[in-house]
N, C-alpha and C positions, 0 to 999 in steps of 0.2 A: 504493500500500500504506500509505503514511505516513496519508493520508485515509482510510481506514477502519478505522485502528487508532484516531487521535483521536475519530472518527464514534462507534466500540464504547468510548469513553471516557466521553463524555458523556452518552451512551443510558444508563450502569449508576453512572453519578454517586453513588447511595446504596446500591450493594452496599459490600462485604466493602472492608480496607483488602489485601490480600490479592492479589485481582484487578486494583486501581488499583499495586499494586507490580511484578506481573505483565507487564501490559499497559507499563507506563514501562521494562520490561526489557525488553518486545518494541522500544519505540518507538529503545532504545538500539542494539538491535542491528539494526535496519534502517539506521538512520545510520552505523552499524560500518559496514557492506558498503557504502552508497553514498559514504562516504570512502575505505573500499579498493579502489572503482574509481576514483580517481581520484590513487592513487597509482604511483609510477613502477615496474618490474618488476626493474629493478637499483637499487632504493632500499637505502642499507644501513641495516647494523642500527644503527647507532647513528652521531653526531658530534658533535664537541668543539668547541662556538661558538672563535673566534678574533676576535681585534682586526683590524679591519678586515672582518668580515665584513657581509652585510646580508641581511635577512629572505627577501629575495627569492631571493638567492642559495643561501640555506641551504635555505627552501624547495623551488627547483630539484633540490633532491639526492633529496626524497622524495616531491615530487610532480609530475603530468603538467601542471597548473597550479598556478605560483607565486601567484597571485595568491589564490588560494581557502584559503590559510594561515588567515584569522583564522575561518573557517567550523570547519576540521577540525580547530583546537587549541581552540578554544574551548570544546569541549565536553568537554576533558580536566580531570575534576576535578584533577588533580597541576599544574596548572597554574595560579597564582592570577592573573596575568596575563598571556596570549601577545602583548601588543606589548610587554611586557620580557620579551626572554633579551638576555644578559650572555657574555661571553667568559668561558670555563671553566664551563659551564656545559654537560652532558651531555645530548643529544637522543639518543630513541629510539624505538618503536616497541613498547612492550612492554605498551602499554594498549588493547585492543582497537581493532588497527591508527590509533591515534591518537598524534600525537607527546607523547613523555612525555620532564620534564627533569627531570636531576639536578643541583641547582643547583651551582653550582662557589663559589670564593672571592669574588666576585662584588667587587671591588675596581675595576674600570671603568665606563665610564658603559652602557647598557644598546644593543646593534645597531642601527641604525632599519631603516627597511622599505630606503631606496635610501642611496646614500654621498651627505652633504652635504657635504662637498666639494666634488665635483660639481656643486652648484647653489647653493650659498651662493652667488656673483655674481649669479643671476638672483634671486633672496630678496632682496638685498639693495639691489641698482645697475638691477635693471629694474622698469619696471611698465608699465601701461597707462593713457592717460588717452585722451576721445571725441575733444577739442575742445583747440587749441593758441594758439587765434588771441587768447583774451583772455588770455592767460599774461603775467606780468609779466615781462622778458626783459633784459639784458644791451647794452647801446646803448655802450659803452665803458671801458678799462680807464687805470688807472693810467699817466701818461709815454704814455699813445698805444700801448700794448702789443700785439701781435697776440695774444698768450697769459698768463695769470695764472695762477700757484702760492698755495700757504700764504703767510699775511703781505703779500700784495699785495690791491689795493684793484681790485673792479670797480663801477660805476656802472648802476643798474639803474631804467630808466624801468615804470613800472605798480604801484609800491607805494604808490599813495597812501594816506596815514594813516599808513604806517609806522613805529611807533616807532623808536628804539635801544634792542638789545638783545635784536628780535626775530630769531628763527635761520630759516634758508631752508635747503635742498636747490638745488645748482647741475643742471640736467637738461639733456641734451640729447637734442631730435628725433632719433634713428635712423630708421626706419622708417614709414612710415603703412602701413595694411592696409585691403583690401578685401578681399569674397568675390571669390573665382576665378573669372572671365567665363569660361574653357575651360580644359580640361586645358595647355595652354601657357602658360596664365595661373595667378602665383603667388599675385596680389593683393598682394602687399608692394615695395613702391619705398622705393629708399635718399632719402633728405633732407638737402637742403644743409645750410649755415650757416645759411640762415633760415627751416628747416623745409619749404623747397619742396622737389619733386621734383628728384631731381639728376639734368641732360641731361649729356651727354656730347659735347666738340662733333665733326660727324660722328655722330653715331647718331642715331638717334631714339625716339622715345620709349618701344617696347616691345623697346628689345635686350636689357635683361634677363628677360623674359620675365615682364612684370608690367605691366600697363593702367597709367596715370595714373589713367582716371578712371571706369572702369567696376566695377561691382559696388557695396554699399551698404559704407558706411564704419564699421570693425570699429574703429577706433581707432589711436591713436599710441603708439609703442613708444616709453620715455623712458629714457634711460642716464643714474645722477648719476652726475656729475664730483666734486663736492663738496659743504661746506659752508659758510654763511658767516653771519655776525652786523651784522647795521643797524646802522651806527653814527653814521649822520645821515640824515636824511628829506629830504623836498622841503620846505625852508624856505629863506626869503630870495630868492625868486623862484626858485630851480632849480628844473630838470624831470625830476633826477633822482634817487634814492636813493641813501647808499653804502654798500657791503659791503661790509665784511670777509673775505675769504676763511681759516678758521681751521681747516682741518682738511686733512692727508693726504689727497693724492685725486688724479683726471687734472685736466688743465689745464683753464682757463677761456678760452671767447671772446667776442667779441661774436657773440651770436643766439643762446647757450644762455637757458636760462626757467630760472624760480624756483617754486617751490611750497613749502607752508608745512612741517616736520619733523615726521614722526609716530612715532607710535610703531609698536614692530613689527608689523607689518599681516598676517606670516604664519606659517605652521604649521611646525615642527621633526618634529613626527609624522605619519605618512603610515599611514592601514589601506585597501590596494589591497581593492579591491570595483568591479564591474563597473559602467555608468552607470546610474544610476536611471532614466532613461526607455528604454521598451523600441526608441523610435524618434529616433535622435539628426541626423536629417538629414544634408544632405552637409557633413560635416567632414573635413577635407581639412588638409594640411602644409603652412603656408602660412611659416614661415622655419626653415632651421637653423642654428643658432650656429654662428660662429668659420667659415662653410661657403658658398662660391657657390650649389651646390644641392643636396649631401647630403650626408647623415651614418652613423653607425651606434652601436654600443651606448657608452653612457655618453657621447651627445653631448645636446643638450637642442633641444627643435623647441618651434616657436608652430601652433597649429591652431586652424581659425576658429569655436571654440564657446566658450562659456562658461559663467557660473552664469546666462542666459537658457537655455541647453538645459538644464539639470540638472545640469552637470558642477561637481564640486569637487574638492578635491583628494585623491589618493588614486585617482578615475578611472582606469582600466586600458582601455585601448584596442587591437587590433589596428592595423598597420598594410600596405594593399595597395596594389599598382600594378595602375591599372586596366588590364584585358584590351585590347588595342588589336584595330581590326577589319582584316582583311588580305584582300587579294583570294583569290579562292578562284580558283587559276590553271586547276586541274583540270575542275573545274565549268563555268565560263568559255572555256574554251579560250585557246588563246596565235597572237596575229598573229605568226607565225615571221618577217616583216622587221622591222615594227615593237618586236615583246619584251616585249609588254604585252597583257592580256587582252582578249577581244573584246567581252565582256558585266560588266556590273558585279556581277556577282555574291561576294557576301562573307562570310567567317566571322568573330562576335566572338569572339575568344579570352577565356579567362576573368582574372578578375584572380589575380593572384599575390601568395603572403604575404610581408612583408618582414621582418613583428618585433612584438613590445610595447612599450607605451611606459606611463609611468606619471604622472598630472597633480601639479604640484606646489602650481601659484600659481595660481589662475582670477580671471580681470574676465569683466566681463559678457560679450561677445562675443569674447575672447582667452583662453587657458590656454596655459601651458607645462607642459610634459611632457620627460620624461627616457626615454628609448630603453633598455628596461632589458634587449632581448636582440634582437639580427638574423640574420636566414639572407645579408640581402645587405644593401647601403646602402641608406638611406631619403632619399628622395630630394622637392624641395618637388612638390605637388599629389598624392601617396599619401595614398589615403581612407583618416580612421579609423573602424574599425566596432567593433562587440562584440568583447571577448577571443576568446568563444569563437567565432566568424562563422568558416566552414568554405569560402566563397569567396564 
């Protein structure tokens, strides 16, 4: 309908202004009604932003998806911008089915879309880099230290040229990621002290349910420790640099890296919108914080896509467990000594929905994302698809 009201728009381009006011009344009220289906049936009439609220949530109250917010306020004249509302600040409903706000005393800073909170650690202490192996790295501390604080001295081979006075980021290897070889495979292995795979002794190499070495490599997940300042180079035959260790932060060892200090690299503001490609391949959960293997709302996951697939931040994704395939006992029959079917015959179950999740930080083939709502735990190797993907 929407297409053959613009179509009857531009056909009569040099009629009347009359019929062009008409026709932009028709085009308004077709969006009226495809916002009001997609509003909740016990949406109230109105709500009072709060401190500590967030978009999403507030969202939630008045529509069947949170994420389609910046769609159905946007087009609320009374709104001069829908990614600020403000605590005390009155939502309602009273603008052809469109959320309408009455501004309040507006004296706090303005809701975001998710709590930062929540993910300031991962903004701040994570990121993702391909390659580790020419990283400049930590070879020894102060007195023979096994660990370094503020105001102590680590010794760091691979800064050659280094001045004094140049500032570094202390990082350390967490994680390396691949794509998921099978559903039992997460792709994410924990990493020693010097960035290798960490064995276990007695295990072998896939107890945590993660390859060493299969699937194509997504990158190195890096946690700073701290910060530190050059305060002598490789001069007078040394082979080392030395730092400074000058800031509040976790401990230092030897075989954490060094990279250079940048400036803030990511976004405070998030407008949830679905992925821009209609086809985002198999992305899949490939770690969750703080978690052996799952999580749930307001925890933060790694999935194996990035801004190579389309994604940035603000990406809204569902999250599934895929349908597992079961023998079909009926079909099959059952060996009555044995207990097990006679024929292999089998059913795939379909997948199951777990939740949303929302991108915060994208590298090229890694993003992190925030779990912004679950029916159950999300657990690693659940596919993400489209928000709206109905199984």
């Amino acid at each position: 309908m929407l297409e053959r009201v613009s179509n009857l728009m531009r056909s009569n381009a040099p009629r009347s202004r009359g019929l062009r006011t008409m026709l932009a009344a028709a085009l308004l009220t077709v969006a009226a009604y495809a916002a009001a289906a997609e509003l909740r049936s016990d949406h109230p009439s109105s709500y009072v932003v709060k401190r500590g609220d967030t978009l999403w949530d507030i969202s939630a109250r008045f529509l069947k998806k949170p994420w389609l917010w910046p769609e159905i306020w946007q087009a609320n004249p009374q709104i001069k911008n829908p990614h600020l509302i403000y605590p005390g600040d009155v939502l309602s409903l009273a603008y052809l089915d469109r959320v309408a706000v009455q501004p309040g005393a507006r004296t706090d800073s303005p809701v975001n879309a998710m709590p930062l909170a929540d993910i300031e650690p991962f903004l701040k202490d994570l990121r993702i880099v391909h390659d580790i192996t020419n990283l400049p790295y930590v070879v020894g501390l102060e007195d023979d230290r096994l660990h370094a604080v503020r105001g102590q001295v680590a010794y760091v081979r691979g800064l050659d040229g280094a001045a004094a006075g140049q500032r570094y980021l202390v990082v350390r290897p967490e994680k390396r990621f691949r794509t998921p070889g099978n559903l039992a495979d997460s792709g994410a292995v924990d990493l020693d002290a010097r960035g290798d795979h960490m064995r276990l002794a007695g295990f072998n190499d896939n107890v945590w349910g993660a390859s060493s070495s299969s699937g194509e490599l997504l990158g190195y997940e890096l946690m700073t420790q701290t910060t530190g300042t050059v305060t002598r180079g490789e001069v007078n035959g040394l082979q080392v640099s030395t730092l400074l260790l000058d800031a509040e932060g976790r401990d230092v060892r030897p075989g954490d890296r060094l990279i250079p200090v940048e400036a803030q690299t990511y976004d405070l503001q998030f407008i949830p919108h679905p992925p821009k490609q209609a086809n985002t391949g198999n992305i899949s959960v490939i770690s969750v914080s703080d978690h052996y293997k799952f999580g749930g709302t307001r925890d933060v996951i790694a999935i194996s896509g990035g801004a190579r697939d389309g994604i940035d931040n603000g990406t809204v994704f569902s999250l599934w467990r895929h349908g597992t395939v079961v023998a079909d006992k009926i079909a099959s029959g059952l060996d009555r000594n044995a207990g097990f079917p006679l024929s292999g015959k089998s059913a795939r179950l379909p997948d199951e929905f777990a939740g949303h999740a929302m991108v915060f930080r994208t590298f090229d083939n890694i993003s992190y994302a925030l779990v912004m709502s679950s029916v159950k735990p999300v657990h690693l190797g659940y596919e993400a698809k489209h928000p709206d993907a109905s199984y």
